[in-house]
Each structure stands twice: as structure tokens, then as C-alpha cells.
Phi, psi and omega in degrees: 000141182265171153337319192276300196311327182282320204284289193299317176321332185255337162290314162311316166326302158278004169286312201286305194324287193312317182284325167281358172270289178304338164324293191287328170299324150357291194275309181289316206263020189285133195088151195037187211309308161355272178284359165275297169334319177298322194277289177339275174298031179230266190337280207325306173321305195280320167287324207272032163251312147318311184288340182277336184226050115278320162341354161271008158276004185326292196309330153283349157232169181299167176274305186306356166222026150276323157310311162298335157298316212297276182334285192330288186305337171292301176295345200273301147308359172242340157296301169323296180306328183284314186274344162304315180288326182308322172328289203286321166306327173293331202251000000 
């Protein structure tokens, strides 16, 4: 196994742990802010995650536009988090 391979194993790990923790916080916490912060950091997770394994299309797609996924999904979740908390602030 290389560095990398072990390094995404371990990263996946801690994705499903954080979705599953906020998940079952979710469920208990439903409604007010809460459970909207909770709906936030669950997206957010969940795109920089889709952004971190895209790298299993490498054989199938160019690297230049596996970079651009990356990025789209990176920016896409950390917008979502800014415009949400701007949201949760306001209110």
C-alpha cells in the first residue's frame, strides 16, 4: 500500500465517523439552529468529500479536469458553509 492510498483510508474513515456522529446529532437535535448547523456541517462534509475521492476517476478522466472537480467541490462547500452560517447568523 503507498502513503496515499493509506492517508485516503484514513480520511475516509474520519468522513463516515463525522457523518455519522452528526447524523445520529441530527436525529436527536431536529429543528432550531441546531439542527440547521448540524444540516450545514453534514453537507459541507459530504461535498469535501465527493472532492477529496474523486481521484477514483483518474483512469477515466484527464488530471486537469479532475482538478477542476476538485476545486468546483471544495468551493461549493465551503460556500455553502459561508452562506449558510451568514444565514444562521442573521436569524
Amino acid at each position: 500500500m503507498t502513503a496515499q492510498t493509506i492517508i485516503s483510508i484514513f480520511t475516509l474513515v474520519i468522513y463516515l465517523i463525522i457523518i455519522f456522529v452528526f447524523n445520529k446529532g441530527r436525529v436527536k437535535y431536529a429543528g432550531g439552529k441546531v439542527g440547521k448547523v448540524i444540516n450545514l456541517i453534514l453537507v459541507t462534509v459530504s461535498l469535501l468529500s465527493v472532492a477529496d475521492y474523486v481521484v477514483i476517476l483518474n483512469p477515466f478522466v484527464d488530471e486537469e479536469v479532475l482538478d477542476i472537480i476538485r476545486a468546483l467541490f471544495r468551493a461549493a462547500a465551503l460556500s455553502f458553509l459561508a452562506y449558510g452560517g451568514g444565514k444562521l447568523s442573521d436569524s
